[in-house]
C-alpha positions as CSV (number, residue, x, y, z in Angstrom):
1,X,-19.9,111.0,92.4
2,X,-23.6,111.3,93.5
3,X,-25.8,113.9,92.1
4,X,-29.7,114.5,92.2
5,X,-31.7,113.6,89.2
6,X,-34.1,116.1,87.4
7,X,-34.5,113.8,84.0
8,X,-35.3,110.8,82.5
9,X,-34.1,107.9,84.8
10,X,-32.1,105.3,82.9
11,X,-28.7,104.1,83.2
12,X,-26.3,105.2,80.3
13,X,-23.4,105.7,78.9
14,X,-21.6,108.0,76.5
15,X,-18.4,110.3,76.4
16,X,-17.6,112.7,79.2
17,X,-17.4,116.4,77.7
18,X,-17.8,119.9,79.1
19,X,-19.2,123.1,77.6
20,X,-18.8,127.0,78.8
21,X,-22.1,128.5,77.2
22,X,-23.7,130.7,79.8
23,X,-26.9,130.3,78.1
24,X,-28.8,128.9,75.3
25,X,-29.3,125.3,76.5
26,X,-32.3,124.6,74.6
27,X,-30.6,124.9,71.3
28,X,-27.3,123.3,72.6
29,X,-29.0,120.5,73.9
30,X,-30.9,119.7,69.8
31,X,-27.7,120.3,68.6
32,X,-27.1,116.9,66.5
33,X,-23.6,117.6,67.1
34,X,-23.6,116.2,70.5
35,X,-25.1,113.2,69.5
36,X,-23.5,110.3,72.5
37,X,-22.2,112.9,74.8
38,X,-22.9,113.1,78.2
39,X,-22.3,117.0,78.6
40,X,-21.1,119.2,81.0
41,X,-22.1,122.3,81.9
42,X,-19.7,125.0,83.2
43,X,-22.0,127.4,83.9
44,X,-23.5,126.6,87.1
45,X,-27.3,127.4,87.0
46,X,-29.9,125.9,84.6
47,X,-33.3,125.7,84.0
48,X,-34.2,129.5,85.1
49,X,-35.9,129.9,82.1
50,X,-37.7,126.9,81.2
51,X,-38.4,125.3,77.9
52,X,-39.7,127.2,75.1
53,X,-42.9,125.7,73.0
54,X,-41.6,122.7,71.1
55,X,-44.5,123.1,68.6
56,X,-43.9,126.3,67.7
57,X,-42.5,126.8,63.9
58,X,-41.0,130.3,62.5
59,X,-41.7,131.4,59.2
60,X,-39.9,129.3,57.3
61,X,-41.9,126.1,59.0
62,X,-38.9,125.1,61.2
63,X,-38.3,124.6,64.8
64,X,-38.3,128.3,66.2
65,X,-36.2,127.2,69.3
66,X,-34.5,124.2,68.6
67,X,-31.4,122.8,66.4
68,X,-32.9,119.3,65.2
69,X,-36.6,117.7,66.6
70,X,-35.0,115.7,69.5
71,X,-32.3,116.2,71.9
72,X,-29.4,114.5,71.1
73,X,-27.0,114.2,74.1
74,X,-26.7,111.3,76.4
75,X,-27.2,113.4,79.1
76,X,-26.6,116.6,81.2
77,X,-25.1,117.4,84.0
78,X,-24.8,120.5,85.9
79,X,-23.9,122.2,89.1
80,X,-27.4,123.5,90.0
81,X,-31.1,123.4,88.9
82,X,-33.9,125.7,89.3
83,X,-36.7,123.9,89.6
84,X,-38.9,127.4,89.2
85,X,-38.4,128.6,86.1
86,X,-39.5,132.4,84.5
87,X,-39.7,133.0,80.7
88,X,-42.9,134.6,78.5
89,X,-41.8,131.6,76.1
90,X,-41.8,129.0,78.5
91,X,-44.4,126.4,78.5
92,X,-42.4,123.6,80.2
93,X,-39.4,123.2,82.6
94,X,-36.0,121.8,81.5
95,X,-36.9,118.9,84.1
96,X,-40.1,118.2,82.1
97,X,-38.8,118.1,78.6
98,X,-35.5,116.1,79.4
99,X,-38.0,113.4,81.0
100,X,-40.7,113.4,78.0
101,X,-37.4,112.9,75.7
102,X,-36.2,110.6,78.0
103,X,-32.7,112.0,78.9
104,X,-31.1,111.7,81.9
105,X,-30.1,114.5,83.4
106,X,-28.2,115.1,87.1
107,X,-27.2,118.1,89.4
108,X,-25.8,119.1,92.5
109,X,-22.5,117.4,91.0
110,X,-19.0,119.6,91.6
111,X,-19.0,120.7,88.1
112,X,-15.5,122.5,88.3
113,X,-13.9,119.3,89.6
114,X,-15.1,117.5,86.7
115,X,-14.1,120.1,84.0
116,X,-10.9,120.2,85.3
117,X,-10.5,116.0,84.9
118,X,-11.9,116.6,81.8
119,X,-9.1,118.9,81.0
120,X,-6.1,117.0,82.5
121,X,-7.1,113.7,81.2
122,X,-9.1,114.8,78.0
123,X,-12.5,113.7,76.8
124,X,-13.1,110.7,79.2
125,X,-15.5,107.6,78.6
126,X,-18.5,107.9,81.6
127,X,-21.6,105.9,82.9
128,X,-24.7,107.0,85.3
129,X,-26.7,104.7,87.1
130,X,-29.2,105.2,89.4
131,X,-29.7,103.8,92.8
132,X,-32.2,100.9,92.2
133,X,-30.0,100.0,89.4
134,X,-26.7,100.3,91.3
135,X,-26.5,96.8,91.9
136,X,-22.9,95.0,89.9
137,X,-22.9,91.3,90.8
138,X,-19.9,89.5,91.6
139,X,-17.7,89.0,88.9
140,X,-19.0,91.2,86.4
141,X,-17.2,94.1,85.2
142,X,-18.3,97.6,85.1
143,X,-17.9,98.5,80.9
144,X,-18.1,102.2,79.5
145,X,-18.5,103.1,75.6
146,X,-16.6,105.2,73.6
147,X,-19.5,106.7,70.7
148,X,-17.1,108.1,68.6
149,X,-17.2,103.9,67.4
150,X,-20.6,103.8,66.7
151,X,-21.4,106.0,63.1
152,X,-23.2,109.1,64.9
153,X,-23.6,110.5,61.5
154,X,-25.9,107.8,60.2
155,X,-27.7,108.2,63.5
156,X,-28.7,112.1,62.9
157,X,-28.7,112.4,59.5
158,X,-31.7,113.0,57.2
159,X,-32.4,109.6,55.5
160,X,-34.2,111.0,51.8
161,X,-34.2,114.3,50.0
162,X,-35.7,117.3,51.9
163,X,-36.3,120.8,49.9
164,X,-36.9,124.0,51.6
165,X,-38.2,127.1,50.4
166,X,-39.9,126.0,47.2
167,X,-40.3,129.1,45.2
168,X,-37.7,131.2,46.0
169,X,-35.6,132.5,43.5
170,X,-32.4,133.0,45.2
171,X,-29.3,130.1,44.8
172,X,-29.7,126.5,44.7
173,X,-27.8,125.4,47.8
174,X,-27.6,121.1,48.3
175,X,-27.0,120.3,51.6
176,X,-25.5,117.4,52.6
177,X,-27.1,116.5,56.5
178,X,-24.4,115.4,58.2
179,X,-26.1,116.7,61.3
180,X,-27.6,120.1,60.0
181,X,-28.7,122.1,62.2
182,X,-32.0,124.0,61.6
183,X,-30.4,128.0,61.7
184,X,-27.9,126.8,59.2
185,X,-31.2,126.2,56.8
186,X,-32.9,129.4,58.5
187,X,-29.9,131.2,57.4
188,X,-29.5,130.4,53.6
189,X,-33.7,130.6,53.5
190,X,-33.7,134.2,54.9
191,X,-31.3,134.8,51.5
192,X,-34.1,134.1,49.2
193,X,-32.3,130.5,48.7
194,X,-33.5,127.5,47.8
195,X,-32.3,124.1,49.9
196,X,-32.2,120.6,49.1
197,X,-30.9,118.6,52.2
198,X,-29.5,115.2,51.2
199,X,-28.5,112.8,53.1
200,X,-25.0,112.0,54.3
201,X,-23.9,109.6,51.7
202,X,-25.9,110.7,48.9
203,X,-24.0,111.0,45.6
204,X,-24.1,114.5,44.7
205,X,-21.1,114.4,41.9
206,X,-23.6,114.3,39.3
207,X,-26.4,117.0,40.8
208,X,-27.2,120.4,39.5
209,X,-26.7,123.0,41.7
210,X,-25.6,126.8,42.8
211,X,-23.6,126.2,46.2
212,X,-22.4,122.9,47.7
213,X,-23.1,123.0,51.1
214,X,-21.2,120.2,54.1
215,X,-23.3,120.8,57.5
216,X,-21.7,119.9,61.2
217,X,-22.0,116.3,62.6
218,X,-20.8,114.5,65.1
219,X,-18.3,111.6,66.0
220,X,-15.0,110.5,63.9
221,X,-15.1,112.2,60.8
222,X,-13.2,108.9,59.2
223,X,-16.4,107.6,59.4
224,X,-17.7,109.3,56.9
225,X,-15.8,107.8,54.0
226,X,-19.1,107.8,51.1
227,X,-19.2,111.6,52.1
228,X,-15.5,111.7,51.2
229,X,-15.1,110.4,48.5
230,X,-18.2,112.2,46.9
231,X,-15.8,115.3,48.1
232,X,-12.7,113.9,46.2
233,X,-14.3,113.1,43.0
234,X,-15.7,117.4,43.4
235,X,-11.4,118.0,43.6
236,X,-10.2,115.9,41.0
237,X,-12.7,117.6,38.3
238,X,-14.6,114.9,38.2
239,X,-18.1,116.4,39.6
240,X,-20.2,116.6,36.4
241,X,-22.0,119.6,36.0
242,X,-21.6,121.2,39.0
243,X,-18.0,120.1,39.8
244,X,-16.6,123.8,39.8
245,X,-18.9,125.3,42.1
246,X,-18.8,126.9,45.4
247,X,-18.3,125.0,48.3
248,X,-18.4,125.7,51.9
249,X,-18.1,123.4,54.8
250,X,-18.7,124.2,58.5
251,X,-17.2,121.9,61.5
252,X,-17.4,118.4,60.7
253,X,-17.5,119.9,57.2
254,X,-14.2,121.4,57.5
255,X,-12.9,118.0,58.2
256,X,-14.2,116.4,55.4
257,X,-13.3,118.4,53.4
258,X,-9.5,118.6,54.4
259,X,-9.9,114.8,54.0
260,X,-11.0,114.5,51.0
261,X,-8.3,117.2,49.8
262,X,-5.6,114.4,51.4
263,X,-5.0,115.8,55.0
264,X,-5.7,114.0,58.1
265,X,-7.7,114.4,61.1
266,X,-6.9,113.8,64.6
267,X,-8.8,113.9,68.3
268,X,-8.2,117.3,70.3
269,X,-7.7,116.2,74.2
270,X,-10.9,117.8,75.3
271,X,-12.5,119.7,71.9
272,X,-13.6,122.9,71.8
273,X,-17.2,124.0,72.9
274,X,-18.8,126.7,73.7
275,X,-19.1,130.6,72.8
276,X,-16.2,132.2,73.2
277,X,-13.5,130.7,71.2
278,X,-11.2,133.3,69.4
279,X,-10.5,133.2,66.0
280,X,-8.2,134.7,63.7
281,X,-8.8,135.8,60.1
282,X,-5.2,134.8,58.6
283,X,-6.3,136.5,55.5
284,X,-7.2,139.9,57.6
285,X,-5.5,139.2,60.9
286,X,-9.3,140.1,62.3
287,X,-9.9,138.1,65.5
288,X,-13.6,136.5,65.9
289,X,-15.2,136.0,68.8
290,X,-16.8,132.1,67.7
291,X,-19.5,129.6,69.6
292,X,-18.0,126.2,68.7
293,X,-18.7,122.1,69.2
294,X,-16.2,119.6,67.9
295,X,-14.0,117.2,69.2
296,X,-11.6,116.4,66.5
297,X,-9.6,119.0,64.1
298,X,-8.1,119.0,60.8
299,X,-4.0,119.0,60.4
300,X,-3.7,121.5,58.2
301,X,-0.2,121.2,57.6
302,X,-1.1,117.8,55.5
303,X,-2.9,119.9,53.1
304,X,-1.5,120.0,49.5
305,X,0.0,123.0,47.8
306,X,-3.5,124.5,46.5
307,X,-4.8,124.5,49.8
308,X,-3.7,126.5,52.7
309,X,-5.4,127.8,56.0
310,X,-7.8,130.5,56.7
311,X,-8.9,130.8,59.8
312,X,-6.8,129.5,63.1
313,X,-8.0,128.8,66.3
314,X,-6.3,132.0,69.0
315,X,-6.0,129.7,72.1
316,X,-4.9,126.6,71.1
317,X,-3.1,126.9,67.5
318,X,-6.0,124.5,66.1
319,X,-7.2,124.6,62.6
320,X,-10.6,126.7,62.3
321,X,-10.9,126.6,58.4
322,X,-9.4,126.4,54.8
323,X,-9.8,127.7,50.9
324,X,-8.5,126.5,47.8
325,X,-6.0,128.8,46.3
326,X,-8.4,129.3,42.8
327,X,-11.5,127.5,43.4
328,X,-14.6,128.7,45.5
329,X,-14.2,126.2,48.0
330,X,-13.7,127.6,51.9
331,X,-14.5,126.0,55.4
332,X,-15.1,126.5,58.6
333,X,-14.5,124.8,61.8
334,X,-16.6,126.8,64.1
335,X,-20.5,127.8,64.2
336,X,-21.0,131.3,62.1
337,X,-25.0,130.4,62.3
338,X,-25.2,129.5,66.0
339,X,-28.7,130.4,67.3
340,X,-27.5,131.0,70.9
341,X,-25.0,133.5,69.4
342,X,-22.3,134.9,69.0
343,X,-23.1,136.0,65.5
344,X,-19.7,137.8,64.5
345,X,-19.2,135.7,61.1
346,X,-22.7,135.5,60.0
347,X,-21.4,137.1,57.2
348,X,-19.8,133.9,56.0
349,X,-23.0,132.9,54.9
350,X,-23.1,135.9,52.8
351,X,-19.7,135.5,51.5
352,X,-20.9,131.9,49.8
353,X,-24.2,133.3,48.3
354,X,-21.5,136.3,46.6
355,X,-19.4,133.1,45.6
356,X,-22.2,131.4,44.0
357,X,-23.4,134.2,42.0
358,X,-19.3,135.1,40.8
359,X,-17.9,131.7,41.4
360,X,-14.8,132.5,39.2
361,X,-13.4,134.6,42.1
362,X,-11.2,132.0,45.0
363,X,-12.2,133.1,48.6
364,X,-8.7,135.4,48.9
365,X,-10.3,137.4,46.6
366,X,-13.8,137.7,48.3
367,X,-12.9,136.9,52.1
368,X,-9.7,139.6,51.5
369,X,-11.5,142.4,50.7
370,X,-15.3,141.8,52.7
371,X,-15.0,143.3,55.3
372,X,-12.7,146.5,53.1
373,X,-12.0,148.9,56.1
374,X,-12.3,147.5,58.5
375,X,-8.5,146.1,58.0
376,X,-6.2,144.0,60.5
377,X,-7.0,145.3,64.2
378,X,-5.4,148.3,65.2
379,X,-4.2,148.8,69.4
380,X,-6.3,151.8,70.3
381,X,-4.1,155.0,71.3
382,X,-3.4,155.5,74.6
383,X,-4.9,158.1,77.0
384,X,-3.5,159.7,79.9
385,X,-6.2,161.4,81.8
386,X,-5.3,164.1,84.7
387,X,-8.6,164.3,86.3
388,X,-11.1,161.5,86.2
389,X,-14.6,162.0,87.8
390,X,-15.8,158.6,89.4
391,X,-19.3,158.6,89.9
392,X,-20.2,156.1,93.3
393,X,-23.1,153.7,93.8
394,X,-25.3,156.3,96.2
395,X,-27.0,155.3,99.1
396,X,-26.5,151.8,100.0
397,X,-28.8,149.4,101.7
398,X,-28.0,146.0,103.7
399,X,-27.4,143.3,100.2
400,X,-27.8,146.3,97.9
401,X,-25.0,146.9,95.2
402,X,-22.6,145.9,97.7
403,X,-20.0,144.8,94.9
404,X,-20.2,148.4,93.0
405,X,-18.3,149.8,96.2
406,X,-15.5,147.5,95.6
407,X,-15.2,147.8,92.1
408,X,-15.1,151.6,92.8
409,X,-12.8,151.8,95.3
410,X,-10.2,149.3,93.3
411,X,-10.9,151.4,90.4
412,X,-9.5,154.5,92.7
413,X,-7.0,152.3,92.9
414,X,-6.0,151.9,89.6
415,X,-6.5,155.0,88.6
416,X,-4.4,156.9,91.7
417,X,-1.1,154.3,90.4
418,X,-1.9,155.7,87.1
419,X,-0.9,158.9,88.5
420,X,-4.8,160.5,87.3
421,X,-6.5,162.5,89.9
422,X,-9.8,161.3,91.3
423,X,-12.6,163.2,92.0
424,X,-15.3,160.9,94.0
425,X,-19.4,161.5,94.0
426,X,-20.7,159.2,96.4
427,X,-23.6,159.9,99.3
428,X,-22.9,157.1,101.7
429,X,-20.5,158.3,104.4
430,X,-20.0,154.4,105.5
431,X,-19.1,153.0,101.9
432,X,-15.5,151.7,101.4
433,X,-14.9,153.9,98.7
434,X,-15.3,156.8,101.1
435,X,-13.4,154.9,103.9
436,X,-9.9,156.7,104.2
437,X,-6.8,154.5,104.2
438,X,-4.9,153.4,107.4
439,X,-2.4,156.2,106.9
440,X,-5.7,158.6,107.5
441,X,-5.8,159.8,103.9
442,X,-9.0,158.6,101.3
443,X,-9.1,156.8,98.0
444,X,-9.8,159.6,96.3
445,X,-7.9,163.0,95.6
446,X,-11.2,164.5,96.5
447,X,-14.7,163.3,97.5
448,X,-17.8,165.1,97.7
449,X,-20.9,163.4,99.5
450,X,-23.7,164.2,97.4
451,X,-26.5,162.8,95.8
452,X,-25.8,161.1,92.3
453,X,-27.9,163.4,90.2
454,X,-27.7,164.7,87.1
455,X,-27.8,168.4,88.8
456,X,-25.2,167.4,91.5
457,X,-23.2,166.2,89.1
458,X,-23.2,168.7,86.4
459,X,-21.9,171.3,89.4
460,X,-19.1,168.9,90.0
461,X,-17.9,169.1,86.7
462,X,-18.2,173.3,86.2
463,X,-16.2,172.9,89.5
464,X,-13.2,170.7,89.0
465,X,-12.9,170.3,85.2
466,X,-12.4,166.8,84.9
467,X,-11.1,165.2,81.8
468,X,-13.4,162.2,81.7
469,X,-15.9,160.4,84.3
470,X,-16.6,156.9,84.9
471,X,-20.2,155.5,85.3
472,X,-19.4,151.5,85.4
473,X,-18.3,151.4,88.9
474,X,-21.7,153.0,90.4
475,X,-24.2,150.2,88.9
476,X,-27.4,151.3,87.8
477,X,-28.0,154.9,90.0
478,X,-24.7,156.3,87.9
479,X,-25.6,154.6,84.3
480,X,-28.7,156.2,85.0
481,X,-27.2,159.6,85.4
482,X,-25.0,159.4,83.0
483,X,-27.8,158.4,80.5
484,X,-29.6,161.6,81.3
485,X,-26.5,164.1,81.0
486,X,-25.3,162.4,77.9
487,X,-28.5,162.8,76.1
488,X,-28.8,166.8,76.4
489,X,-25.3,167.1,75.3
490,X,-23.9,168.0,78.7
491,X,-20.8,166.2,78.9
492,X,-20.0,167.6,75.1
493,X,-20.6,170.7,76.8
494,X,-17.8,170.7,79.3
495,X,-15.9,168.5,76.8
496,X,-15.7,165.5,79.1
């Protein structure tokens, strides 16, 4: 494949992955998780928005927009590069900073073909070179790398003793940097915490502390065996002081952990990246929506009796976490901090600081009741509506809203096989919606052409006494309207 550079130029090598975040590259890019990757992105367009100041510190003196201080993948490829970027942050275009960090980085590459390799043949080993180096002499062979060999960890990881937040007076959390990123910090800092960051293979069985914390990393988790067995010596009792307290692992820390407690890892085809993986709660049958980065998962079904799973991945069956049965010890595999969002299990976070200040309680006893009400999700009742008032786009211009039309008229669709009435506001005589079918009848039951007013509107309903109206389908003109009806009470008023 050929593609057009907009980085660093320098052949290279790493392992082919591809990730569906439609935004947020910035952070996913410092992510120290990716550390060796040459990634993929699914979402077509980047760069619109620049590069955010990579001096700028929040409160807590860390990055404000990044994961780590460098970017850590191989390189980036997309489908399409803006090469004008608009942001109020941005001081610098994704072009710029990939060069400066000296990152290769390609687009105008089919994407979609590649994802889809990706996902027939799994995670596959990949080179770029570019055209003045493009030059293999006879006899030599072309040779890839596979970087899950090479001990990523050690690569990323911190190489003394950090501390944050000095002064607080919140938990003692130790960290142990496999590849920490920096909201992970942010997070247990914004809880009045206090966090010593260590790094991967320091000994932490005879420390004093609150909360033992394993951060993400990348690469074979095997790898890893000082952090291990550190782990081990925590489960067999013999962790000093500390030995009994919380614990809580996310992604490569959910590995180790499993490890350590005598289960095995093993390498998912393609991984799992991105924000959008579902998750299940097994102890709450509550479904997350998760952002995730990993390439190998635990086999939970290794585990011994005192351990058991917690959270499962929806799509694929994967683990996504475990908990001791009576210890405060929980993982999990997917991202509750991620800074590009989705932020649904945040509240993880919270759950360890409760642990730390009750650790006699096991996570069944905490995670089981957290989130009290809220309870196993419940299929919402159905409704039959009679009469539904659809509320069209208005008055449409060459390249204006032309896709509202077409939502509308397959919602009329929908909602004439669902045996419901339709009642149709819409101004434009030469819109599909208002088009009648070739049998001569329209879309809707009945259609008035009038203006998409709060006014017009309001006489439509005293007139036809609908049951419920829908504003999606007429883009901004009928949110708009809807907005200003809903705010005076009107639709209350004719109980709509």
């Amino acid at each position: 494949m050929t593609g057009t550079s907009f980085g660093y130029e320098k052949d290279v090598k790493g392992e082919l992955v591809f990730q569906t975040g439609m935004t947020g590259y910035p952070e996913t890019l410092t992510d120290p998780s990716y550390r060796g990757q040459m990634l993929v992105s699914t979402f077509p367009l980047a760069g619109n928005y620049g590069v955010p100041c990579t001096e700028s510190l929040d409160k807590y003196g860390l990055p404000m927009h990044f994961e780590s201080d460098e970017i850590h993948v191989a390189a980036y490829l997309v489908s399409d590069y803006s090469h004008f970027y608009c942001h109020w942050e941005a001081t610098q275009s994704l072009g710029e900073w990939l060069t400066k960090q000296k990152v290769p980085a390609i687009y105008g590459l089919d994407t979609r073909m590649l994802t889809k390799k990706i996902r027939d043949h799994g995670a596959l080993r990949a080179r770029i070179e570019f055209e003045q180096d493009c030059v293999v002499e006879a006899g030599s062979a072309v040779t890839f790398e596979d970087p899950n060999q090479r001990h990523l960890v050690a690569e990323v990881s911190t190489h003394k003793p950090v501390i944050h937040g000095e002064g607080n007076t919140g938990p003692l959390i130790l960290a142990v940097d496999c590849g920490i990123k920096n909201n992970m910090i942010r997070h247990f800092l914004a809880r009045n915490c206090v966090v010593k960051v260590v790094p991967w293979d320091y000994d932490f069985t005879q420390e004093e502390y609150d909360g033992l914390f394993i951060s993400n990393g990348p690469g074979d988790p095997t790898m890893c065996g000082a952090t291990i067995e550190h782990l081990r010596k925590i489960l067999d009792g013999n962790g000093g002081v500390s030995g009994d307290k919380p614990l809580f692992g996310i992604c490569l820390g959910n590995q180790l952990l499993g490890l350590a407690a005598g289960a095995q890892t093993y390498k998912l085809p393609f991984g799992n990246r991105g924000q959008n993986q579902p998750v299940v709660n097994l102890l709450t049958g509550q479904c997350y929506i998760t952002p995730q980065n990993h390439g190998y998962a635990l086999n939970a079904e290794q585990l011994p009796d005192e351990w058991e799973p917690l959270f499962i991945n929806r799509n694929d069956g994967s683990n996504e976490g475990i908990m001791h049965s009576t210890k405060p010890w929980f993982t999990a595999q997917f991202h509750p901090e991620a800074w590009a969002g989705p932020t649904d299990t945040e509240f993880l976070f919270d759950v360890f600081i409760a642990m730390t200040m009750n650790p006699s309680k096991s996570p069944r006893e905490i995670l089981g009741t957290w989130q009290t009400g809220l309870g196993a999700p419940k299929a919402a009742e159905r409704v039959y509506p009679q009469k539904i008032l659809l509320l069209g786009s208005g008055g449409l211009t060459i390249g204006q809203a032309g896709e509202f039309d077409y939502s509308g008229n397959q919602a009329i669709k929908a909602l004439r096989e669902e045996g419901s009435e339709v009642v149709l506001i819409n101004p434009n005589i030469a819109s599909v919606q208002t088009n009648a079918t070739k049998e001569g009848e329209m879309g809707a039951n009945t259609v008035y052409f009038m203006p998409v007013t709060p006014q017009h509107v309001e006489e439509i309903i005293k007139k036809e006494e609908p049951d419920g109206i829908i504003l999606s389908m007429g883009g901004q003109t009928a949110l708009n309207c809807g907005v200003e009806m809903y705010k005076p009470g009107t639709f209350e008023k004719y109980g709509v």
